[in-house]
C-alpha positions in Angstrom: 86.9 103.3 77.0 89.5 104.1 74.6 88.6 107.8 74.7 88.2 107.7 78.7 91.5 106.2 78.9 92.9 109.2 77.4 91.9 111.4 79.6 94.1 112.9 82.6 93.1 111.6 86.1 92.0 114.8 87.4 89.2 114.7 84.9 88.6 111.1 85.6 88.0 111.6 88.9 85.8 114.3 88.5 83.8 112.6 85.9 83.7 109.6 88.4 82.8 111.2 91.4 80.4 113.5 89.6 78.6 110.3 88.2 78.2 108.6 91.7 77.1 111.7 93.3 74.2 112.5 90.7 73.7 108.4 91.0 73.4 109.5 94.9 71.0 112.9 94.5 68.6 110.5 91.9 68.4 107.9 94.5 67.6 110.2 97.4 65.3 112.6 95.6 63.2 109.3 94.3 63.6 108.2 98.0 62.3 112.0 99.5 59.7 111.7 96.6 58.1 108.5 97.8 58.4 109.5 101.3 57.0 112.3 101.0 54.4 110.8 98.3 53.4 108.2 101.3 53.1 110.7 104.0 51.1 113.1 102.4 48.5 109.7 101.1 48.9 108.6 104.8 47.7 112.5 106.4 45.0 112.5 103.5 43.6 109.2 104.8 44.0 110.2 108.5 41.8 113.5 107.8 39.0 111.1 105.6 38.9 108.7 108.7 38.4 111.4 111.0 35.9 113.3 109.2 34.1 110.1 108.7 34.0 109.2 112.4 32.3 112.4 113.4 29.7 112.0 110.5 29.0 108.9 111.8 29.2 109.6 115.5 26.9 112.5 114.7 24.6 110.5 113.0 24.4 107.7 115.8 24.0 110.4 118.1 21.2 111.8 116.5 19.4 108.6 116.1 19.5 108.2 119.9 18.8 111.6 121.2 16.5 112.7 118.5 13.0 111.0 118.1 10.0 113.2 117.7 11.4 116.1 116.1 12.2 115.1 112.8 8.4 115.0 112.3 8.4 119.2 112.6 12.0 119.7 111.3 13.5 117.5 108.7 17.0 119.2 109.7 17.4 117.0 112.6 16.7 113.8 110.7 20.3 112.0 111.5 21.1 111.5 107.7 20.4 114.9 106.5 22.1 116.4 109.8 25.3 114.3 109.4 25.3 115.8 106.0 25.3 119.1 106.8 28.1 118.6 109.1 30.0 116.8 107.6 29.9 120.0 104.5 31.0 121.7 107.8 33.7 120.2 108.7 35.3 119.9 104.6 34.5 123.7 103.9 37.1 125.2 102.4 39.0 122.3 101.4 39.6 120.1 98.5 37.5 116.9 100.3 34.1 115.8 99.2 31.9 113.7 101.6 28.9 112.2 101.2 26.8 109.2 102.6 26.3 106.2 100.6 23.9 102.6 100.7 23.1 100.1 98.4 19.5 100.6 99.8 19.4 104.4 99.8 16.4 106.8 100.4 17.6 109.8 98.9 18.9 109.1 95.2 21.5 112.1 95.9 23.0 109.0 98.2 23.3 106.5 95.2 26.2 105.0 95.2 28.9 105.0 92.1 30.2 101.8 90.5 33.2 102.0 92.8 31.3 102.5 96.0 29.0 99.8 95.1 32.0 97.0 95.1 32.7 98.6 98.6 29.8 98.8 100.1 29.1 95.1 98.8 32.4 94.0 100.7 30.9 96.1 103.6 28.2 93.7 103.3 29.9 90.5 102.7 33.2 90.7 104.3 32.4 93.2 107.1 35.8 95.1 106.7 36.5 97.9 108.7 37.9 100.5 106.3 39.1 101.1 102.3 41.0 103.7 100.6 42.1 103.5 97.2 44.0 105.5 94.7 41.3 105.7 91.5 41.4 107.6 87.7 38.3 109.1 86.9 38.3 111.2 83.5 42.2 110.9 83.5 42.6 112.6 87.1 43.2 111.0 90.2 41.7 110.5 93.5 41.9 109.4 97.1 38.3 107.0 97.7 37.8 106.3 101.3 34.9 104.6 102.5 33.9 103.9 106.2 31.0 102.1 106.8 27.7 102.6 109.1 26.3 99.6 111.2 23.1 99.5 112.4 22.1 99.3 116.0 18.3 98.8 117.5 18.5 103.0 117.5 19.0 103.1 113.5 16.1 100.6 113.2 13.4 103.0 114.6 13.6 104.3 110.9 15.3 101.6 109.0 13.3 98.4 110.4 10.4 97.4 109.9 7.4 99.5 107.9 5.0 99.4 110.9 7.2 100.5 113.9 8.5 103.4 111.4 7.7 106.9 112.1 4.7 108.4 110.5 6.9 111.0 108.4 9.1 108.0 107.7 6.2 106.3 106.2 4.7 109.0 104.1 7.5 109.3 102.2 8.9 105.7 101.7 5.9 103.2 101.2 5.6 99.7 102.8 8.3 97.7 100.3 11.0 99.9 99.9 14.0 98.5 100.2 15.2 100.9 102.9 13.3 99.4 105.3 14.5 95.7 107.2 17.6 96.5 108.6 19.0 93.7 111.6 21.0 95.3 114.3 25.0 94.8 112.9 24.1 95.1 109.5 26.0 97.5 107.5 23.2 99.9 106.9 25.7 102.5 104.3 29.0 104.1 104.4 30.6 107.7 104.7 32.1 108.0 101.2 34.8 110.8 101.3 36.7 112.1 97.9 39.8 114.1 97.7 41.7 115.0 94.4 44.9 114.0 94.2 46.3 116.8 92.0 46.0 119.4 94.6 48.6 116.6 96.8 51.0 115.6 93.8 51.1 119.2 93.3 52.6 120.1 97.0 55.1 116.9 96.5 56.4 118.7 92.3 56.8 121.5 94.5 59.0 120.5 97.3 60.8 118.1 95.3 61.7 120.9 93.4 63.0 123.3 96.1 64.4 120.2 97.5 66.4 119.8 93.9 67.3 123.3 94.0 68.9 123.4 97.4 70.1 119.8 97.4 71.8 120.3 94.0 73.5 123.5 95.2 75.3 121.6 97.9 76.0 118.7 95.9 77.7 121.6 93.2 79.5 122.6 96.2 80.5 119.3 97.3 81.5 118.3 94.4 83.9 121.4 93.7 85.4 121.7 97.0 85.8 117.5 97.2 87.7 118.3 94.4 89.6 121.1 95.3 90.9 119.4 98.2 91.4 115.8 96.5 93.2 117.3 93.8 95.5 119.5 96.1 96.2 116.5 98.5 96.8 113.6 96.2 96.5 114.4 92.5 99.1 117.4 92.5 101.7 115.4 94.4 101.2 112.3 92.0 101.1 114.6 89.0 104.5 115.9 90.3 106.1 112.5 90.8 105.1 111.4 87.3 105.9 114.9 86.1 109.1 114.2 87.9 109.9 110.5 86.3 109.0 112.0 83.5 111.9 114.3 83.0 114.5 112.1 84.4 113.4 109.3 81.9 114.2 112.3 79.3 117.4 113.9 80.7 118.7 111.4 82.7 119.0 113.6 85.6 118.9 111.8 88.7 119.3 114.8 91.3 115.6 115.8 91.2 114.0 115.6 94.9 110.6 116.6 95.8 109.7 118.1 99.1 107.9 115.4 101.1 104.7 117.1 103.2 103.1 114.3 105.2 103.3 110.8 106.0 100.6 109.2 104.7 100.3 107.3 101.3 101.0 110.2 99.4 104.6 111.3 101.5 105.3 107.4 101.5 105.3 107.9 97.4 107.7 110.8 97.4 109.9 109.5 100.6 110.2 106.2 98.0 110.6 108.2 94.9 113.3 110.4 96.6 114.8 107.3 98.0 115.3 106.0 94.1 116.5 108.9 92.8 118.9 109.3 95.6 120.1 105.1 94.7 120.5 105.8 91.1 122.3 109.2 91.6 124.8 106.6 93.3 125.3 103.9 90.4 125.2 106.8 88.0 128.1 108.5 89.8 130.0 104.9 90.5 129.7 103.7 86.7 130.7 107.0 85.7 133.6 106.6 88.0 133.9 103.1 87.0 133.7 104.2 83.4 136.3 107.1 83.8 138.7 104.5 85.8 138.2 101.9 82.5 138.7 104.7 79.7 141.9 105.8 82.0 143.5 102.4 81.9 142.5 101.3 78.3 144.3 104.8 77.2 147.4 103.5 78.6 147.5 100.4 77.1 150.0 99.3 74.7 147.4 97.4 72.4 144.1 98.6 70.6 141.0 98.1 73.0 137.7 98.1 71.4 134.5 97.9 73.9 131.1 97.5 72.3 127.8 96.0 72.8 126.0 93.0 71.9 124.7 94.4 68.7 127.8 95.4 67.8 128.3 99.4 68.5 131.4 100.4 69.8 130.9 102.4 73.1 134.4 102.9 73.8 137.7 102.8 72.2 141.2 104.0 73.3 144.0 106.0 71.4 145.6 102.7 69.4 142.3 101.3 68.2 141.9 105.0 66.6 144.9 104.8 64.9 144.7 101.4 63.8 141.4 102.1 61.9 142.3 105.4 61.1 139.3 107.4 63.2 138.7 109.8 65.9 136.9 108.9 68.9 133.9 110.7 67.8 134.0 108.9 64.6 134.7 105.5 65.5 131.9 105.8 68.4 128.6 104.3 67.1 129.6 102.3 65.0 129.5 98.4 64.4 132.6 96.4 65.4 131.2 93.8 62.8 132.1 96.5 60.0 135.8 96.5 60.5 135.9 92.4 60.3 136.7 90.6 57.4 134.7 88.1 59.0 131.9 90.1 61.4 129.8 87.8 60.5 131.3 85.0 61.8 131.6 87.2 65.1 127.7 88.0 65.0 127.1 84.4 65.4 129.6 84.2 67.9 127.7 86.2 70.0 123.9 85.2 69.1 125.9 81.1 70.3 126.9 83.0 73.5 123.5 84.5 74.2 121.5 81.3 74.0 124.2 78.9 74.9 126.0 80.7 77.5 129.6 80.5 75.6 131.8 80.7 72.3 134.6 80.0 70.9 135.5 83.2 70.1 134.9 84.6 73.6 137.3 84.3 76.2 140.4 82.8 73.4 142.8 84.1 71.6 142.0 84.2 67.8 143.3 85.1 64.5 141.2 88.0 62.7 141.2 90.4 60.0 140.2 93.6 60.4 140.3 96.3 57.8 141.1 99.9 58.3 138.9 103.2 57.2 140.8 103.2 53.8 139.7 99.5 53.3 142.9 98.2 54.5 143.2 94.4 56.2 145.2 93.7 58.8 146.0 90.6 60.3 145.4 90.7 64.5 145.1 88.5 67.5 141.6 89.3 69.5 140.8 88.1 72.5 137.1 88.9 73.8 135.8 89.8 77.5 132.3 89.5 79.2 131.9 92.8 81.7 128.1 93.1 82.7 126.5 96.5 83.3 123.3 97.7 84.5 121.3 97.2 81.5 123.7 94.5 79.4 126.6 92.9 78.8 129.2 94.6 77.1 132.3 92.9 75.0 135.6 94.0 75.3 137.9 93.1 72.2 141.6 93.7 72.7 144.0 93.3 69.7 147.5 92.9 68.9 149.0 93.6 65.4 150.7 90.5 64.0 154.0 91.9 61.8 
């Protein structure tokens, strides 16, 4: 914080506005990311529904239409046809289908271990659908399963051993477990596989051109933002603290800056104007005033010394010059309590008037002794005055030479 706190606010703010920005662009991105994440999962398990509801419509029509012929042309047998279409209708792409039963006839329909848990829900819980995201070998895949019920058509092949067909019974003897089917029993399920890399592939890629373009217009944001902050209110700030700056340093108080709108910003300058215009004003009536005081301490007949509360002589007039032997330019900085034979005495005065609001040596007439530049005493009579001016009090010490 130390090192932040150093820095100028232009480069705050574009550190800070920078920061929430890319804080923004992260948070959208991941947003875009998983949208687009869920949208492609969502498409990819719309196209395995569909392609799994013609199989299976395929197949049921088969098994309705179709009864004789499968004996002369094992093509029209409803599983293998469904098959074939269904290679069909995923040629080309990335999707593998396949049919699947716990109680298969063809071992190329063997189910995996993760069919098997589906098709035994199929079984148990007679759900209507199930996708899921798997890892197999360290690479992910969509698994969507849909499953087949019988109806009295599928049980022409899949009832009993007897009322099979005779090509159905040459090849699966009486006991195989294909055979015993009850209308509404799930009888398999269309398992359909798609690899994920091909997807999460098409999402790296736009979320890349989506960074690219994205970070060009926050670049650009970010740089004309700036631009136009920095013109409209960091300038004219710099320039009023630029502008304090250099009266706290010369004491100038005729500096003005040119006001160019009414918001915030213009209400800053109008005040800042307004200030320097106010202390223009005392500065030109305590010089007057100051002028007017040196004018009518040089005409007095006794030494006038005015000084502060520490002590330093501010100003002085012709007598008190030639009483301690100085110039004005000499006697001018230094301490009143110097030239006492007792400044002591008068330093305490004045710490007793600070904290108890009076003295005995302030605002009576007193004996002193004061000494001269050559070390000299002289006996005088002081009085003391109180004038207050902008920043603090000052002491006026008026003497008179006692023969």
């Amino acid at each position: 914080m130390t090192f932040f706190s150093r820095l100028r606010v232009n480069t705050k703010f574009n550190i800070i506005s920078s920061l929430l920005l890319i804080a923004l662009f992260v948070a959208l991105a991941y947003s875009s990311y998983r949208r687009d994440q869920s949208l492609i999962m969502k498409g990819a398990v719309d196209t395995a529904r569909t392609i799994s509801r013609q199989i299976i419509e395929t197949r049921d029509y088969l098994s309705r239409i179709v009864t004789t012929e499968p004996e002369y042309n094992e093509n029209l047998i409803p599983q293998v046809a469904a098959s074939r279409v269904a290679r069909q209708l995923t040629q080309g792409s990335n999707y593998y289908v396949r049919q699947v039963s716990l109680r298969y006839r063809n071992p190329d329909n063997r189910p995996d271990d993760f069919e098997t848990a589906q098709l035994t829900t199929f079984r148990d819980v007679k759900a209507a659908e199930t996708w899921q995201v798997t890892v197999e070998k360290g690479k992910k895949s969509l698994r969507y399963l849909l499953p087949m019920v019988s109806d009295q058509s599928c049980l022409v092949c899949h009832g009993s051993y007897d009322t099979a067909p005779a090509f159905v019974q040459r090849r699966f003897p009486r006991g195989h477990f294909s055979y015993g089917y009850k209308v509404g029993e799930v009888i398999g399920a269309v398992s359909v596989s798609v690899p994920m890399e091909g997807l999460y592939h098409e999402i790296g890629s736009n979320l890349k051109r989506d960074i690219l373009y994205d970070g060009l217009v926050l670049a650009a944001f970010i740089l004309i933002s700036g631009w136009i902050i920095r013109r409209t209110i960091l300038t004219p700030v710099k320039a009023v603290a630029a502008s304090i700056a250099e009266v706290a340093h010369s004491g100038n108080f005729s500096e003005r800056l040119e006001q160019r709108g009414e918001d915030e910003i213009g209400a800053l300058i109008a005040s800042f104007n307004e200030l320097m215009a106010e202390l223009d004003r005392r500065t030109i009536q305590r010089i007057e005033s100051e002028d007017r005081y040196r004018n009518f301490i040089e005409i007095a007949q006794s030494p006038i010394i005015t000084f502060m509360s520490d002590g330093k002589i501010v100003i002085s007039n012709q007598k008190a010059e030639k009483l301690f032997g100085l110039t004005k330019q000499e006697l001018l900085g230094q301490s009143i309590f110097d030239f006492m034979e007792k400044g002591v005495v008068l330093q305490g005065a004045m710490r007793d008037y600070f904290s108890a609001g009076s003295s005995d040596l302030i605002g009576t007439t007193t004996l002193q002794k004061v000494r001269d530049v050559c070390g000299r005493l002289f006996e005088v009579e002081m009085v003391i005055s109180v004038s207050q001016s902008d920043q603090s009090p000052m002491f006026s010490a008026i003497l008179r030479t006692v023969k």
